[in-house]
C-alpha positions in Angstrom: -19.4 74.3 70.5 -21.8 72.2 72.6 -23.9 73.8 75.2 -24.7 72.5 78.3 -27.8 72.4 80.0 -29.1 74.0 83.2 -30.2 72.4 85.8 -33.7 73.7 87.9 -31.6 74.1 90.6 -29.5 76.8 88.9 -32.3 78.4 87.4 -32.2 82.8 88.5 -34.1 83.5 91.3 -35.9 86.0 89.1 -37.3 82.7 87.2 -38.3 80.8 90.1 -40.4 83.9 91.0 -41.9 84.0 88.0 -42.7 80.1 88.2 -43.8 80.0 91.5 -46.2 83.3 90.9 -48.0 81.2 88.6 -49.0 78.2 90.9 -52.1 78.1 92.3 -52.1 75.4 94.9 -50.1 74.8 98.1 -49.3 71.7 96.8 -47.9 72.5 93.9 -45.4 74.9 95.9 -44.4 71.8 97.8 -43.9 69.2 95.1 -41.6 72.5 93.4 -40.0 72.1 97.0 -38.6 68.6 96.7 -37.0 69.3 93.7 -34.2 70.4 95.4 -32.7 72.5 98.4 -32.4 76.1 96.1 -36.2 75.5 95.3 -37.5 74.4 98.7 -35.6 77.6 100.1 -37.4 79.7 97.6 -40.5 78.3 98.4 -39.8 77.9 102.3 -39.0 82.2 101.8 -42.4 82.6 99.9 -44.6 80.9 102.1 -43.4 82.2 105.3 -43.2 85.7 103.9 -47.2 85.4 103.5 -46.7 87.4 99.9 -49.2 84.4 98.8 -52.4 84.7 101.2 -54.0 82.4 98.5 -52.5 79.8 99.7 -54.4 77.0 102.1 -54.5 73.7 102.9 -58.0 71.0 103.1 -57.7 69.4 106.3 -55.8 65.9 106.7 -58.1 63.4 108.7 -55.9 62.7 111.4 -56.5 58.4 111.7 -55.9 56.0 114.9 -52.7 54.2 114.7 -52.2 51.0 112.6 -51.4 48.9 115.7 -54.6 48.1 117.3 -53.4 47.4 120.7 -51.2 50.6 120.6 -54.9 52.7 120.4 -53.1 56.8 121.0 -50.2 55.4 123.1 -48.1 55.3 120.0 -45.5 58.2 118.8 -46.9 56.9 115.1 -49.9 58.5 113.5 -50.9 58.2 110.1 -52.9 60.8 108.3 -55.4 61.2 105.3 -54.2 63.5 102.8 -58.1 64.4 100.5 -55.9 65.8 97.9 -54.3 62.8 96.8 -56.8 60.0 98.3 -53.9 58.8 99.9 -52.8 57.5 103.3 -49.7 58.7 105.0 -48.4 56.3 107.5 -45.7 57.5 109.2 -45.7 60.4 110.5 -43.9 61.0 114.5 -45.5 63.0 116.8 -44.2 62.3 120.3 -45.5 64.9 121.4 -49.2 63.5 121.8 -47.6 59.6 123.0 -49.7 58.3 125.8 -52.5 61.3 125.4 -55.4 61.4 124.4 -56.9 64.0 121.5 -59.9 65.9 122.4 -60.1 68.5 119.3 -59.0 70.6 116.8 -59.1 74.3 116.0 -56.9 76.9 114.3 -54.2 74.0 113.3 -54.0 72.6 117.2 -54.5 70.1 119.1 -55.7 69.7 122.4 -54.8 66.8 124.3 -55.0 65.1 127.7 -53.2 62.6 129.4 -55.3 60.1 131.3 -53.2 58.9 134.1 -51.6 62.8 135.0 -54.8 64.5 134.1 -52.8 67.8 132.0 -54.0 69.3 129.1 -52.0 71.3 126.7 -52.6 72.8 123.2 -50.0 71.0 120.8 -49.3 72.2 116.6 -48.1 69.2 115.1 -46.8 72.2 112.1 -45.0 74.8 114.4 -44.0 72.3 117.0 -45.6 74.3 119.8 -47.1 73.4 122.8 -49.4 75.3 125.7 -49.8 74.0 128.6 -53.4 74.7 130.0 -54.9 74.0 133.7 -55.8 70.5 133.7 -58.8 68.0 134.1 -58.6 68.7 137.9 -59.4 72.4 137.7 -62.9 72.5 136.2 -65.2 72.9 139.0 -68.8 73.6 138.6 -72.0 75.1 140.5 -73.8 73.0 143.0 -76.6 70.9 141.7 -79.3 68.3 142.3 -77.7 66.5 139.3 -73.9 67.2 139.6 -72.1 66.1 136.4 -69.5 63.4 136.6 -65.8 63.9 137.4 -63.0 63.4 135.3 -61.3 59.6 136.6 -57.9 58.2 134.5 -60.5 56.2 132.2 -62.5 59.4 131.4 -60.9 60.4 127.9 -63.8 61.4 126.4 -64.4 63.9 129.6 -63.8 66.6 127.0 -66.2 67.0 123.7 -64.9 69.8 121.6 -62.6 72.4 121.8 -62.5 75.6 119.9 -60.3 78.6 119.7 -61.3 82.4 119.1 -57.8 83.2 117.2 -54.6 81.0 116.6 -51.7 81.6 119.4 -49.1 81.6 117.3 -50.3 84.9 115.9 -51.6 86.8 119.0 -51.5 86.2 122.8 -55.5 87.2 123.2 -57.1 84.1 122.8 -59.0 82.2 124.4 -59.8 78.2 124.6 -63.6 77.1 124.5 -64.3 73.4 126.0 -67.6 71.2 126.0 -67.0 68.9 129.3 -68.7 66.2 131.3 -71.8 64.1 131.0 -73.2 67.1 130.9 -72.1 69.0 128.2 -71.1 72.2 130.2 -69.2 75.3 128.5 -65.8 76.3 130.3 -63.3 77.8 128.7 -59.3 79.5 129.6 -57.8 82.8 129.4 -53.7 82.9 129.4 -52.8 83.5 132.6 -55.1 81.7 134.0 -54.6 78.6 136.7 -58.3 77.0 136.2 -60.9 77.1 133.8 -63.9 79.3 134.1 -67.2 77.0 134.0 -70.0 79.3 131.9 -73.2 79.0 134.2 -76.6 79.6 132.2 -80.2 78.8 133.8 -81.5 78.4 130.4 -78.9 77.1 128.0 -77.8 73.2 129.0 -76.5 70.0 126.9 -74.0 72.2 124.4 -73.5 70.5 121.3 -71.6 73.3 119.0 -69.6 76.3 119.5 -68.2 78.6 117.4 -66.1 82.2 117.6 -68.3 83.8 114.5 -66.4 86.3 112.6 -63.0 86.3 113.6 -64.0 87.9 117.2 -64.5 87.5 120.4 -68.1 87.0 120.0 -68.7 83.0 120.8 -72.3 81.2 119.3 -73.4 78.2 121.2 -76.5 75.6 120.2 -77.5 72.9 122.9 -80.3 71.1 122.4 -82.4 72.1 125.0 -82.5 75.9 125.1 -82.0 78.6 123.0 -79.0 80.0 120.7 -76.8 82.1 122.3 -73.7 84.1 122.4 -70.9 85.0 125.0 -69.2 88.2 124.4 -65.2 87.4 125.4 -64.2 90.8 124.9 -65.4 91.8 129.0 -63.9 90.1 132.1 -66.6 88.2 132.3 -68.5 86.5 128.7 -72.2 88.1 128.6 -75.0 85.9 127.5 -77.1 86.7 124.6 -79.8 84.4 123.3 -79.7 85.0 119.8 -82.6 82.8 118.6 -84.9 80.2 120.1 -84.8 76.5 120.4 -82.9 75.7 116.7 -85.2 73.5 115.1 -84.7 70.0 115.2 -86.2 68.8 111.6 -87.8 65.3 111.6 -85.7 62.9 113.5 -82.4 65.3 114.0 -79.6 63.4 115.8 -76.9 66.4 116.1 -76.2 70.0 116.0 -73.0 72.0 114.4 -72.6 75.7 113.7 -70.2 76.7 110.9 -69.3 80.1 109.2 -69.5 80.1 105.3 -69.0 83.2 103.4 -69.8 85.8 106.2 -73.0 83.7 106.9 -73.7 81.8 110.5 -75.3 78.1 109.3 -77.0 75.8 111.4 -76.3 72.1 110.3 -78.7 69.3 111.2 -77.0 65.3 111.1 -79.3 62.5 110.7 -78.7 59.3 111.4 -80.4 55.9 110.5 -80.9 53.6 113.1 -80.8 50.1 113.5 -84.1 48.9 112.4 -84.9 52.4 112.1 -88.9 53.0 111.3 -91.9 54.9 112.0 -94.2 53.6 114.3 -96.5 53.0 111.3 -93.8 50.6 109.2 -93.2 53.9 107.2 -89.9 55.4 106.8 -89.5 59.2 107.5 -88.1 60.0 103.6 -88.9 57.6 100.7 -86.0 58.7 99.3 -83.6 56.9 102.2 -86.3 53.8 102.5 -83.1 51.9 100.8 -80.7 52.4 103.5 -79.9 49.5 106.0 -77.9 49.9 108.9 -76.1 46.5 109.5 -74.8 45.0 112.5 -72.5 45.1 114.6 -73.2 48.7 113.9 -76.1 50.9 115.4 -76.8 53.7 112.8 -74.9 55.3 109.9 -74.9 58.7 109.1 -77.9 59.5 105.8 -78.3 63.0 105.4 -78.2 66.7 106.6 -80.6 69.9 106.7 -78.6 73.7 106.9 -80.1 76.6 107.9 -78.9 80.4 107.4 -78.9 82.3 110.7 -81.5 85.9 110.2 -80.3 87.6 113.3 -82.7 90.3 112.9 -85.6 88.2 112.7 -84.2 85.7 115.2 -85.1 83.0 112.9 -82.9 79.7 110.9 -84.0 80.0 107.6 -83.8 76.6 105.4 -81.6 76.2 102.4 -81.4 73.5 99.9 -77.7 74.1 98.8 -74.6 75.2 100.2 -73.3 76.3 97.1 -71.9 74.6 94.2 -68.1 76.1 95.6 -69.1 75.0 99.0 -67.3 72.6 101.3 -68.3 72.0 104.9 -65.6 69.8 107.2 -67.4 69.0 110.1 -66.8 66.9 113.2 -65.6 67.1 116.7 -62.4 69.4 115.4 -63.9 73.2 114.6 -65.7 73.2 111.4 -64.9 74.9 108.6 -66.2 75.8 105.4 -64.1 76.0 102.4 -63.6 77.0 98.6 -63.7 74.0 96.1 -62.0 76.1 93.3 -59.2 77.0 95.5 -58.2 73.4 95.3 -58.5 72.6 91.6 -55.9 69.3 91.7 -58.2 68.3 94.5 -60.9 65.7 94.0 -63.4 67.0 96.8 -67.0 68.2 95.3 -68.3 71.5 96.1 -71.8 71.7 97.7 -70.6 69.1 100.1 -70.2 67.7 103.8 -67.7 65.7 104.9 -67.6 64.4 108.3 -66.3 61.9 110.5 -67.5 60.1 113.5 -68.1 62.7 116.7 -71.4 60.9 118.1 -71.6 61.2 121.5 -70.8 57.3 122.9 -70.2 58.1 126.5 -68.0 60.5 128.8 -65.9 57.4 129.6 -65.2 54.4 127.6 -65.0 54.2 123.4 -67.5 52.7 121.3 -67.0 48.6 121.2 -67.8 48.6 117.6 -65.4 51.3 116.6 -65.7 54.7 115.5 -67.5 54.4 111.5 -69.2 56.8 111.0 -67.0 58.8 108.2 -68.2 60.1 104.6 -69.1 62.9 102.5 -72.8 63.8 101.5 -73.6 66.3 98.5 -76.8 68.2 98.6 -77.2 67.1 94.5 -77.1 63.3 94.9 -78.6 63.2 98.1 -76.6 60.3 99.0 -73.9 59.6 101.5 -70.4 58.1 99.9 -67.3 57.1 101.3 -63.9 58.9 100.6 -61.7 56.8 102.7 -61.5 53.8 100.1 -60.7 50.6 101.3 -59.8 51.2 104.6 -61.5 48.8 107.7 -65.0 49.7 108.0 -64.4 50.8 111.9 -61.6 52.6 113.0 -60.3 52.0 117.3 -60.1 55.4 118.2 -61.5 58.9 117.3 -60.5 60.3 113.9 -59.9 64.2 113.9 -59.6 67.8 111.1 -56.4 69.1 111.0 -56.2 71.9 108.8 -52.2 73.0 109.0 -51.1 77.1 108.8 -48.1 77.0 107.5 -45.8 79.0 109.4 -42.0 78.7 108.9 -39.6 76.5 107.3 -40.5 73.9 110.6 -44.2 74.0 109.5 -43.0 73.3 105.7 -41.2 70.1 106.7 -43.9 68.7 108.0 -46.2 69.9 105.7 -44.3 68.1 103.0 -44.8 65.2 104.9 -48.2 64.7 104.8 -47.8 65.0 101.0 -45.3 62.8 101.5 -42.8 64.3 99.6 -39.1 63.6 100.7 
């Protein structure tokens, strides 16, 4: 008597259990999706059921539209996927058409529309959206220097935004924002109708934030004052300086604060200028002497310092590794630092930095040269690479983290799209 096969999609759920248990990788779960509709609902039930906390994403590198002209007008934006190396072009997000992004934290984004002024938190995964006060409710202390106001050119008005938790798992959150010339801190409570401007005689210029250890404890670094923190958990944030003036290194260009394995780091960006040199002809390390910026851009990204906060000794203590495991994700989206053997098929290398382009052009108008600034740096070579292949060497607008929770079988659709899997 012949026997007949069976199919995967008639497999016993017991099996799929037992196949699925053994994965390792989100991925993975989602190419198993496409197979068919009995294993995408098997995998829709395990990843919304959280029974595999294992399970994460690397961030996509959220990329400007194709259409030059269209800049973030379009519905149309294309992504990065790091686990494949590969581009995904089409994926429709109305939801941020004719807005502008400003950040990334927790899986959202916040956005603002330049003609109408609102802002509103948007998850391109769980389709939700928050609307928050908008550009016209900041207000800020009087001063001899006042910083300038938000016009329907200004989308760069906002710098960064960061979240203390994710909204889609509790109501008690609360929204961080860098804003203006100026660099103030602001930030929103739900509930509110305006944000709260943070006023600090010593503390000016922010260029990081970050809510450190899952609290409602907020760390700040400008670069003209001390390190400090505001504690959210009171009516009103209470300001702590933590340490002094974080050092600056030899020719440090930017700040970011980023929480890797239950330690607070301090990373240092340096950039090379055009015709960059000492005032003696000599370069500031031999071992970058090599590196030419070319027009028509100014300076390229060539290396990075990290320091471990010591709390109790109120001092940044330098390292010269991250960890072979280690990779940073930093940017103007909330950085992040992640496990390199958690994503075995991927081809990212631990004790790493990738970054993208978040200098600080202007309040008001994009850079004319495009935004190129975009690579990874390991802490073994030394060197800065590329990991975005052969696409143009400048990109129109800003280029954003997006690091998707996946939360219901909404999320998992469009999760499977940025593997691109039907």
């Amino acid at each position: 008597m012949a026997s007949s096969a069976m199919g995967w999609s008639e497999l016993l759920p017991e099996l799929k259990e037992l196949i699925l248990d053994r994965l390792t990788s989100l991925s993975d779960h989602l190419r198993l999706a496409s197979v068919c509709s009995s294993w995408r609902s098997s995998v829709v039930t395990i990843i919304t059921s959280n029974r595999c906390p294992r399970l994460r994403l690397l961030p996509f590198l959220m990329l400007p539209p194709a259409d030059k002209e269209k800049d973030n007008t379009t519905k149309i934006r294309p992504f990065f996927n790091l686990s494949s190396r590969k581009k995904i072009n089409e994926l429709h997000i109305p939801e941020i058409h004719d807005k502008w992004c400003c950040g990334s934290s927790q899986g959202w984004l916040l956005t603002v529309d330049g003609f109408t002024k609102e802002i509103q938190l948007f998850n391109p995964v769980s389709e939700g959206h928050i609307h928050l006060p908008s550009l016209s409710e900041f207000s800020f202390p009087p001063r001899e220097h006042p910083p300038e106001p938000p016009t329907n050119t200004s989308m760069h008005y906002i710098h960064k935004a960061v979240l203390s938790s994710n909204p889609c798992t509790t109501p008690d959150y609360v929204v961080v924002v860098i804003v203006t010339n100026q660099k103030w801190l602001a930030y929103y409570k739900p509930g509110a109708d305006k944000w709260t401007t943070i006023v600090s005689e010593k503390c000016c210029h922010f260029e990081d934030a970050i809510f450190y250890k899952q609290g409602l404890l907020l760390y700040a670094v400008s670069n003209h004052g001390p390190v400090v923190t505001y504690d959210f958990s009171s009516e009103t944030p209470i300001e702590r300086e933590i340490t002094f003036r974080p050092p600056a290194g030899r020719g440090c260009d930017m700040y970011y604060l980023v929480e890797s394995l239950g330690e607070l780091l301090l990373v240092l960006r340096h950039f090379r200028w055009l015709d960059d040199h000492e005032p003696d002809g000599h370069y500031d390390d031999d071992d970058y002497k090599d590196i030419v910026v070319h027009p028509p851009f100014k300076f390229k990204t060539i290396k990075f310092w990290v320091r471990k906060l010591d709390e109790s000794k109120r001092e940044w203590i330098p390292i010269q590794s991250i960890g072979d495991d280690r990779i940073l994700f930093l940017g103007n989206s909330s950085s992040i630092s992640l496990s390199a053997q958690e994503f075995p098929e991927c081809p990212c290398m631990g004790n790493s930095i990738y970054f993208n382009d978040d200098y600080d052009y202007g309040p008001f108008e994009p850079p004319s040269e495009g935004y190129h600034d975009t690579g990874v740096f390991n802490f073994e070579t030394r060197r800065v690479e590329s990991f975005l292949g052969s696409f143009p060497p400048h990109l129109t607008t800003c280029t954003f983290w997006l690091t998707p929770e996946p939360i219901g079988s909404v999320s998992t659709n469009f999760i499977c799209k940025l593997f691109d899997i039907g």
